[in-house]
N, C-alpha and C positions, 0 to 999 in steps of 0.2 A: 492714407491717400492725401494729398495736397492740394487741397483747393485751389489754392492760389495758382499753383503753376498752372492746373487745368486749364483754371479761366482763361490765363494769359494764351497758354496751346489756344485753345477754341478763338481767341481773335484775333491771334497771327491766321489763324487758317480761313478765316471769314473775310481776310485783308487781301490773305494770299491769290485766294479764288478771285474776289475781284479782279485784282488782277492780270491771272493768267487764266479765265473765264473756260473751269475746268467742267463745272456744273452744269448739267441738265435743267429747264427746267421741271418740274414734277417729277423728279425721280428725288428720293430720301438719300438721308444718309445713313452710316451702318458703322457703328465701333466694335472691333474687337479685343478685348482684356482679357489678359490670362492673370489668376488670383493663386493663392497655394494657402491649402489647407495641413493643418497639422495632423496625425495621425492622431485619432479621438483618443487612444487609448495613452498617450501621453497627456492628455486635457487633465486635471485634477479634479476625479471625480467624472470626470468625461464618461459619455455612452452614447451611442449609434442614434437612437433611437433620441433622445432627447436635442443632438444638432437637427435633427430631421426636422425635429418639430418649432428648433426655434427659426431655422433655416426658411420653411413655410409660412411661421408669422411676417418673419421681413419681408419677404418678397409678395407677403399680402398687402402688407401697411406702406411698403417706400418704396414698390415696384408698381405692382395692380391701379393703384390709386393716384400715379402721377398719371396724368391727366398730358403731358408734354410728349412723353415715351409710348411712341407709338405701338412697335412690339420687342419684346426681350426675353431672351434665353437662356436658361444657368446650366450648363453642358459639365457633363461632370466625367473624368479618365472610365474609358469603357477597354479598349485594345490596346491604343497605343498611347505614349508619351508617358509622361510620369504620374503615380498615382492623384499624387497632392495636386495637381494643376486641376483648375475652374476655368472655363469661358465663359467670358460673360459676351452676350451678344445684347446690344440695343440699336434699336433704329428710332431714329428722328426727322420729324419734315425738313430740319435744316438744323445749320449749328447754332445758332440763334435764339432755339429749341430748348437743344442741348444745356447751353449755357445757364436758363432760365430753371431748365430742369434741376441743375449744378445746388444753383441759388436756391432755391424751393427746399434742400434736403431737410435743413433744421426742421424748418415749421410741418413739412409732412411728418417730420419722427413725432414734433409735441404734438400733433393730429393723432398721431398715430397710439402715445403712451403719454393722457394727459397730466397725468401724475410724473411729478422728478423722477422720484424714487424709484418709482416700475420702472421710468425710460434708463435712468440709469442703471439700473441693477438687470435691464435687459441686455444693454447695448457692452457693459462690462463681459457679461457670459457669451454675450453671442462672440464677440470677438477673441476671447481665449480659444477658440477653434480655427483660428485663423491665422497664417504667418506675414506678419506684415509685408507688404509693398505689393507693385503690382505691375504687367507687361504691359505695352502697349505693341498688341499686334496689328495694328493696321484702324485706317479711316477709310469710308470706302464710301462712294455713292453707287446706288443699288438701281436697277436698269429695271424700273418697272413696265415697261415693253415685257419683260422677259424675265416676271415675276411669278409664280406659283405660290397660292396661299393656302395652308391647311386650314379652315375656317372652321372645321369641327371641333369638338374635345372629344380628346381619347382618354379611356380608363388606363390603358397603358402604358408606359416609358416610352419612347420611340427613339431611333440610332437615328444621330445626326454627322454626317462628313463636312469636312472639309479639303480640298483639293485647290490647286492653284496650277492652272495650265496656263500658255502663255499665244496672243496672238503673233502669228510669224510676220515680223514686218512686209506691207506690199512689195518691196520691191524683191522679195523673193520668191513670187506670185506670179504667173505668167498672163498678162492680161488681169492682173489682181487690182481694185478698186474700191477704196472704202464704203462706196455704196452698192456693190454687189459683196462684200462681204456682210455688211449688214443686214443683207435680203438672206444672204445663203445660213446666218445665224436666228435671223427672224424666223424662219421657214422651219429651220428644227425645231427650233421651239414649240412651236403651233403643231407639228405633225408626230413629234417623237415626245418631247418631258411634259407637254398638256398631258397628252394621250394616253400615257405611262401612268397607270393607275398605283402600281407600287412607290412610284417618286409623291410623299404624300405634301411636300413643299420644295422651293427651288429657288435660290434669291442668287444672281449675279451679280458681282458685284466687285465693281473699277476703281481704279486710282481715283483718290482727291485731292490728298495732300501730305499723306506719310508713305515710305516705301518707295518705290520702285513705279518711274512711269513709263516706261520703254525705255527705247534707244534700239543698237546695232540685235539684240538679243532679241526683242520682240515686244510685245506690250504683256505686262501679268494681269488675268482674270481670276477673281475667288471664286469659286461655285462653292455656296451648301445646299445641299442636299437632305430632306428627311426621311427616313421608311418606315412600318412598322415594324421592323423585326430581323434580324440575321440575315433569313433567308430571302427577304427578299432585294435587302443589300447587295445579296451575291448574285442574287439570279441577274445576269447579263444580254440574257436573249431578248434581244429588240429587233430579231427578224420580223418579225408579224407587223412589229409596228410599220419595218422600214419598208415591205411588202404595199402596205393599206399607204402610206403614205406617196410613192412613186411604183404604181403599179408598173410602168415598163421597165423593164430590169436597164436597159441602155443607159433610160434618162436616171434612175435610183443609184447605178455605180457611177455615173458623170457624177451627180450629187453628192455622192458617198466621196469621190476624186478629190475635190475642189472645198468640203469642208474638212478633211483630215486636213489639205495642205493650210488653208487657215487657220489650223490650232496646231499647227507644227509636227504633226499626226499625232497628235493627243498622247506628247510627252508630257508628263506632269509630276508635282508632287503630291504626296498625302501630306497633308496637317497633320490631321489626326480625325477618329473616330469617336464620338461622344454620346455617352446614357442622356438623355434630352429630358429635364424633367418636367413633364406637364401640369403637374399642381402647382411648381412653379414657377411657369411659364405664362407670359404675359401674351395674349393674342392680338393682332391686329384686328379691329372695329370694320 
């Protein structure tokens, strides 16, 4: 990974926002990175079980412990994409954050491994498991209006999505208005993915500064999603919710009318689907 350039990315992008004043107050930001691992059994001397275990020191010592990084994810191929692909998910109050966090990595590792020798003879192994370079899939500020937090620890792994559907520009909205979309996005929130006990977290999350900010096609939204488990990924019935939520059936299908046309009838793509590993996963405070 290149420090340097990072840096520079993170204060063109803190320059850029100035700027073109893309940012919310109080809402975070959210980086996605995809990493590629090597298949252990070409590691020299490589075994399952021992990435696992150095895999969990790191992200004890230079994850858990920075203090900047609000919360982070290491999402590891479960269905789809290629095996060897990593996400890494972090979020930060700002980029400013980020950057600080960047800075900080040395002195957390000699925090971490005060001895050379350990640090070095760690950081040597942990890395033969690994194929160097890395994606940048996306910066994102994260709509905490329409935020879901898993606050508990789970004993085990949980599936996490990734999807990207897109808002349908207003003007092909009939009587369509940024702040009645707003209300009509608000409202699900509150009535259907609060309510949704299977959805065990839920981060939205917008253009800031890499990708794709609309135009003639629409605007792109990230959703991820958490579950505990296969089944309740699939299970898709949210009659009951949409039931409890607009008991008159009239006003529940106008509702139902007016946010399909919003999200362009929830055309979308999958990412991918991710094993979420919770030992070592950094939770939001």
């Amino acid at each position: 990974m290149n420090i340097n350039k990072i840096k520079m990315l993170i204060l063109v992008c803190i320059s850029s926002c100035v700027v073109f004043g893309q940012y919310t107050e109080g809402n975070t930001i959210v980086t996605l990175s995809k990493y590629y691992l090597k298949p252990w059994r070409t590691v020299e001397n490589g075994d399952w079980k021992e990435r696992e275990k150095l895999f969990d020191e790191h992200r004890k010592k230079m994850v858990s412990r920075d203090n900047l990084l609000i919360s982070s994810n290491i999402l590891y191929h479960y269905l789809s994409g290629n095996s060897s692909e990593v996400v890494v998910m972090n979020e930060w109050k700002n980029f400013m954050d980020a950057d600080n966090s960047i800075r900080s990595t040395a002195d957390r590792r000699k925090k971490g491994w005060p001895n050379k020798k350990t640090r070095e003879k760690f950081q040597k192994r942990f890395g033969e498991y690994w194929l160097g370079g890395h994606s940048d899939m996306g910066n994102y500020e994260l709509n905490k209006k329409m935020l879901k937090r898993r606050n508990k620890k789970m004993k085990e792994n949980t599936i996490i999505t990734i999807q990207e559907f897109t808002l349908a520009p207003l003007s092909e909205i009939e009587g369509g208005t940024s702040e009645d979309r707003d209300k009509i996005m608000q409202e699900w929130f509150d009535k259907v993915v609060m309510k949704d006990d299977r959805v065990l977290s839920h981060m939205m999350l917008t253009h800031y500064w890499s990708g794709s900010a609309g135009g003639s096609k629409g605007w792109p939204v990230v959703f991820v999603n958490e579950y505990a488990n296969m089944d309740d990924l699939l299970d898709e019935d949210i009659s009951k919710l949409l039931k409890a939520g607009w008991p008159d059936e009239k006003e529940r299908k106008a509702f139902q009318d007016k946010h399909r046309a919003y999200w362009s009838h929830y055309n979308h793509d999958d990412i991918g689907i991710y094993n979420n590993n919770v030992k070592q996963q950094k939770l939001a405070k």
